[in-house]
N, C-alpha and C positions, 0 to 999 in steps of 0.2 A: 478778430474771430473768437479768440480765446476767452475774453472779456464780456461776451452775448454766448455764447455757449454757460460760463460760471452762472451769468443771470437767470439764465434758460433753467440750467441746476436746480438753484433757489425757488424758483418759479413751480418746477415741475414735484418737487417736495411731498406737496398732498397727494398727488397723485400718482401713487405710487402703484406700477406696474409690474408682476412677477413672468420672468421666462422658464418654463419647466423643460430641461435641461434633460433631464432624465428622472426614474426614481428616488429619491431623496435629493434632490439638486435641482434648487430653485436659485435664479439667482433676480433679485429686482433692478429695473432701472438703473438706479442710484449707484447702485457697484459694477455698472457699465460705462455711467457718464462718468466716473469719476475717475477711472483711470487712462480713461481716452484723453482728457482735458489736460491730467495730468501729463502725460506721454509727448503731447503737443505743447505744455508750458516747460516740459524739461528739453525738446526739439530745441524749441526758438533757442532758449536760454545756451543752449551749449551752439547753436549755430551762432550766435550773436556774441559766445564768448563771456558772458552777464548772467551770469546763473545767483539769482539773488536770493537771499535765504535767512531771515531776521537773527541777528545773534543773541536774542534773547530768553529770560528765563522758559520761560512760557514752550519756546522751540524743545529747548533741553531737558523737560521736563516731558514731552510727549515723546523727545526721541529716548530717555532712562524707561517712561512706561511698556513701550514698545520690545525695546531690550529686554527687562525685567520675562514680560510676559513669553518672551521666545526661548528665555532662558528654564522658564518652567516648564518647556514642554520635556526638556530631556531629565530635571530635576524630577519633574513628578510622576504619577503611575503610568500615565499611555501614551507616549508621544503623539500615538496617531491619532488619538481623540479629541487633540486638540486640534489639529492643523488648519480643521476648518473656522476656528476658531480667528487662528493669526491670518489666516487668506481672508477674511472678513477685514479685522482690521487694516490691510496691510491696501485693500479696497477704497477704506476710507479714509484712512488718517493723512493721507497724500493731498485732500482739499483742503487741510491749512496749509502749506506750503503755496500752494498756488494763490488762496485768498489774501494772503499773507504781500504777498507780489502784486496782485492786482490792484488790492486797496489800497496801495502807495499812493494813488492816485485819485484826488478828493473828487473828483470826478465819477469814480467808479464808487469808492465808497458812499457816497450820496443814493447812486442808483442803486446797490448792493442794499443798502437800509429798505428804500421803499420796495425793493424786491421779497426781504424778509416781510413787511406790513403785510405788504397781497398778501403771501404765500399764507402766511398767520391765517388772515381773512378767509381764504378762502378754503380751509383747512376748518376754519369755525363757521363758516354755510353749510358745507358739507355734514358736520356734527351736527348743527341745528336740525339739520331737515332729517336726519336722519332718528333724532328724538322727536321732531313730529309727526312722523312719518306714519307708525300706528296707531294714532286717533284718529286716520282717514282710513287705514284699510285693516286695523288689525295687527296684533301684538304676532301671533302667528304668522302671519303673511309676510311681516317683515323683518324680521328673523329668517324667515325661506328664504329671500332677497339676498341679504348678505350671505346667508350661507352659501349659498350657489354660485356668491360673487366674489368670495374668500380666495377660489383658486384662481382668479385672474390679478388679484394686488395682493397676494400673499405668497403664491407657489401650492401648486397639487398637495405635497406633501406638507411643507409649514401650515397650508391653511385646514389639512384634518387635524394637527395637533390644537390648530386652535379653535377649530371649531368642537372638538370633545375637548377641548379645558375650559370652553366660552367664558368673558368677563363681561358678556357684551350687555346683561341683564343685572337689574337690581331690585332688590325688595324693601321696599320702604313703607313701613305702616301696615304689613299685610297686604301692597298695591306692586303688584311687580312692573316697572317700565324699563324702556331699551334706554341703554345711556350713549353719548353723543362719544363717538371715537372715530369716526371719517374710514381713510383709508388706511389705517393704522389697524394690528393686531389689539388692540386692546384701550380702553381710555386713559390708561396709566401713561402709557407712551405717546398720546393726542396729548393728553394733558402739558408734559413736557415740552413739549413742540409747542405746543399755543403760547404755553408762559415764556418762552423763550422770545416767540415774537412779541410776543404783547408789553411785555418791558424795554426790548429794541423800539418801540411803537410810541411809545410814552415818554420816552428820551427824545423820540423823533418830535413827537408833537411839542413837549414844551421847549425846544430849541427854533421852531417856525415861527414866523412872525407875520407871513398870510395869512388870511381870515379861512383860505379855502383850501389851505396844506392842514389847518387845525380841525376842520368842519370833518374831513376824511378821514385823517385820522383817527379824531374822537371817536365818529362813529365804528371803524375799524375795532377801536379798545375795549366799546362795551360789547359789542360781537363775539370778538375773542374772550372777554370775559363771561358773557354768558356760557357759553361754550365748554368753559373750560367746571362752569357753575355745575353743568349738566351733565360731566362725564363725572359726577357722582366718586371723582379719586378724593379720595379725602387727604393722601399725600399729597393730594395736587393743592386743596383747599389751604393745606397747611404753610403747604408752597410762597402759595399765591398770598396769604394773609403776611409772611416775612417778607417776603420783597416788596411790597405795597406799602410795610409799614418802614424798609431800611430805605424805599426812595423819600417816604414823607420825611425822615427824619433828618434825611442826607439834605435834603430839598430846604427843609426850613431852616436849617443851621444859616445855609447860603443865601436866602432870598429876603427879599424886603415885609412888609404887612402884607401887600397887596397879593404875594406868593404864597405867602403862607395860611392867608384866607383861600385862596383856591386849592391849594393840598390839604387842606381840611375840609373845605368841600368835596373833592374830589373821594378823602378816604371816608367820607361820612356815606357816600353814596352808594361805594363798594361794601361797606359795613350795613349798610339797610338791608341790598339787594341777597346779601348772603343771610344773613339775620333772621329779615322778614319772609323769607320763603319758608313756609316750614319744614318740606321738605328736603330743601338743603343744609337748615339748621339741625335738621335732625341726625342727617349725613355726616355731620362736622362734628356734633357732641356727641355720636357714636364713635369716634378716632378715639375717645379715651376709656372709655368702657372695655377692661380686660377680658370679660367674659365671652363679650360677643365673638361669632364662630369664625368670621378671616379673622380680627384681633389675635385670638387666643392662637388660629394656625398660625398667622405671621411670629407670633413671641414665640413658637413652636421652630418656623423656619429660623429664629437669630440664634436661638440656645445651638442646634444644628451646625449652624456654621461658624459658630464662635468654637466650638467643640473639637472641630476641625481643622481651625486654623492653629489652637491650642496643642494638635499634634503635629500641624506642618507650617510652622510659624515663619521660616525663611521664605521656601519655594513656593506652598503650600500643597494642593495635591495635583497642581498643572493643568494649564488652561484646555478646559473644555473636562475636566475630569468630576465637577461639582457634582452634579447627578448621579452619576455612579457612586461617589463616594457615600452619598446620601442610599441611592437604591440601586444595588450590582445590576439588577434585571434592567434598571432605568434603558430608554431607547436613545441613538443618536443624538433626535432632537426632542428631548423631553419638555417637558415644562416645569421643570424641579431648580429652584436656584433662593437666594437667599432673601429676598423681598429687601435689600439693602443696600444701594451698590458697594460702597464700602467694603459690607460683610463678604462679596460676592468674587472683588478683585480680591481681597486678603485670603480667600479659602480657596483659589487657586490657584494663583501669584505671589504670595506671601503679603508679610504685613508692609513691606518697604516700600514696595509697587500699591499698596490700597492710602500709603504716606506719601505717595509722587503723584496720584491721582488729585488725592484731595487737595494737595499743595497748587499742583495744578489750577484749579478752580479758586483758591485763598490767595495765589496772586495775583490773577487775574482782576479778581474783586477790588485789592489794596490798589493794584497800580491805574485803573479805574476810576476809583474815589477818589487816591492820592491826586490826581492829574485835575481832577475838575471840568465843568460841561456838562450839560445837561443829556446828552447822547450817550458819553462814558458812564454818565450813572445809572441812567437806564439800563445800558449792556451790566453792571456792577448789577443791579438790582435783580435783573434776568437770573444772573446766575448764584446770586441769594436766593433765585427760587429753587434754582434748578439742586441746589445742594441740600436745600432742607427736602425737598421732595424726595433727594437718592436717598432718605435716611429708612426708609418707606416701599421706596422701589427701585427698579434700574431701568436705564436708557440706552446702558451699554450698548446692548446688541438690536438696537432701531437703528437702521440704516438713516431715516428722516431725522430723528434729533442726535444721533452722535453729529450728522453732516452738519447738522444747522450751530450745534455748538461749538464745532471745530471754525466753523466761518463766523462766529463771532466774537471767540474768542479774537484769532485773526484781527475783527474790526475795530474788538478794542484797543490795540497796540498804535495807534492814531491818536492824533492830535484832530477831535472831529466839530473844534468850533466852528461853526461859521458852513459847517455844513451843507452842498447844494444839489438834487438831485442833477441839476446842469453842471456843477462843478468850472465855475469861472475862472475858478480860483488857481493857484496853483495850491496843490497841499505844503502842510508846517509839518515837520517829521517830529516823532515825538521822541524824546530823548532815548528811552530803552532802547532806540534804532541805532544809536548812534554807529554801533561795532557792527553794522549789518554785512554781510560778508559779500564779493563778489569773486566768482568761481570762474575759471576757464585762461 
């Protein structure tokens, strides 16, 4: 049960649901399923006396950031402005634990992978249609849409703040169009999600050796790649160009001719479709143009939060106190943070916890590539996007991509050769398991 509820999770990802609680207190889906699963995978485990728990870096490193950030509430100016802060994470970070247990089992990781595919996929239909959406009825009319539809997948309250901060439009050439973000507050935060699956997806495909595991996939890839084309993030573009180019590079070291003629096909094709659009390429060589007006406010938000951490370099000024410290008047849930996850955990949490995050992610990557598979490099490669993208923006507080990164993380701690959504097999444990602990 526990194991089709997790899928169910992955599954339900795009579609994300908000319950309005009261005035300011929205809470989605995701921070419901997630500690109900959890509550039910710590049940068994303590009735069964098998409370399993990976003893590796990876574990120790979520439960330092965790600590760190709890530790800031009382170091820094408000404890109570954080709290809602740590009750977010404290929501989700409990789905690596469980994915972590599940995936043990090559069986479930098989299904767990083509669970992330879909989810991707259909997180990139959703985007698409939703960028074509106004050359059938109107740039106006569908902006009403979403707007009216913000308080049912965002919350009452979350979805006014985002709808007077909107990101949801772009202007390119003097042509203003809607950019593709799904169910998601923004495209910055689709973005991340798509590229997370779409490199799990890519791992998935060149690991298959059906003709009609590869057919679904591929097409799944350029889906989520358009997709991700469209929501016009250009940390996303940046993203997506590093991970595209550390899989080609990791891929040709390993493979024969016949591999490395298709990873150059594959990145010639990705390098047209970005190129030859103009408007995408415009999108992408405006990322370095200092002047232009986000540019110039993002270099605006880094100087800010670098300032910050500069005066609260240990603790920093505690979680959930970034806004205010930037503007006293700031509201609960502002829209004020530092466009850099990095900058964002360091100017609240200190610098030690913005060096456990990223360590976090830089293990993850090595133990990854170290290990070999074309599955692990994929997950490796996801999260070479996901770090060059946090240099740009944050994820942090997406309930959809922190979830999806903490269950991949998770996945990469596998040994994922041979990989089957049936899972025949029994799973190969992959060495960092070896100290894996049993409780009770």
């Amino acid at each position: 049960m526990i194991e089709y509820l997790f899928l169910g999770l992955i599954l339900s990802l795009p579609f994300q649901f908000a319950l309005n609680l009261g005035d300011n207190a929205d809470l989605v889906i995701t921070r419901i399923l997630i500690p109900v699963i959890f509550l039910l995978w710590l049940v068994k485990g303590l009735a069964r006396k098998k409370l399993w728990i990976p003893n590796i870096a990876q574990m120790w490193l979520i439960v330092a950031f965790l600590f760190l950030s709890f530790l800031s509430l009382y170091l820094g100016r408000d404890a109570s402005a954080g709290f809602r802060k740590l009750l977010y994470f404290l929501t989700i970070f409990p789905i690596f634990f469980v994915a972590a247990d599940i995936q043990r089992a090559q069986k479930w990781r098989g299904k767990a992978l083509a669970a992330i595919v879909i989810s991707g996929t259909l997180a990139a239909v959703i985007g698409l249609s939703q960028f074509l959406l106004p050359f059938f009825i109107g740039l106006g009319k569908a902006v009403k849409i979403w707007e009216n539809a913000a308080p049912y997948f965002l919350g009452n309250s979350f979805g006014k703040v985002v709808a007077a901060n909107s990101s949801w439009l772009v202007n390119i050439g003097g042509k203003t169009q809607m950019r593709a973000f799904g169910f998601f507050p923004d495209p910055h935060n689709f973005a991340f999600f798509t590229s997370l699956c779409l490199f799990s997806g890519l791992g998935y495909l060149f690991s298959r050796k059906k003709t009609a595991s590869k057919i679904w996939i591929g097409a799944a890839s350029v889906l989520m790649i358009s997709a991700i084309g469209l929501s016009f993030s250009r940390g996303a573009y940046l993203g997506l160009l590093a991970g595209m180019i550390f899989f080609a590079l990791i891929f040709i070291k390993r493979s024969g001719v016949l591999g490395k003629a298709l990873v150059a096909a594959g990145v010639t094709v990705v390098l047209i479709f970005i190129f030859n659009s103009n408007v995408i390429s415009q999108r992408l060589v405006s990322s370095f143009n200092l002047k232009e007006g986000s540019n110039a406010e993002r270099y605006k938000n880094w100087v800010q939060a670098t300032e910050i951490i500069r005066d609260h370099p240990l603790s920093g000024v505690g979680l959930g106190n970034y806004a205010r410290a930037i503007n006293p008047t700031a509201a609960d849930r502002s829209s004020i943070y530092a466009h850099n996850l990095f900058l964002d955990i360091a100017a609240e949490t200190g610098i030690l916890n913005s060096v456990i995050f990223a360590l976090l992610l830089l293990v993850a990557i090595w133990k990854n590539v170290k290990s070999g598979g074309m599955i692990r490099l994929g997950i490796a490669s996801g999260l070479v996007a996901f770090f060059v993208h946090s240099i740009f923006d944050t994820a942090l507080y997406s309930p959809q991509a922190l979830t999806l990164l903490l269950i991949i993380i998770a996945l990469g701690i596998y040994d994922n050769s041979n990989i089957s959504a049936k899972g025949e097999s029994q799973p190969k444990a992959d060495q960092p398991l070896a100290g894996a602990q049993k409780y009770g």
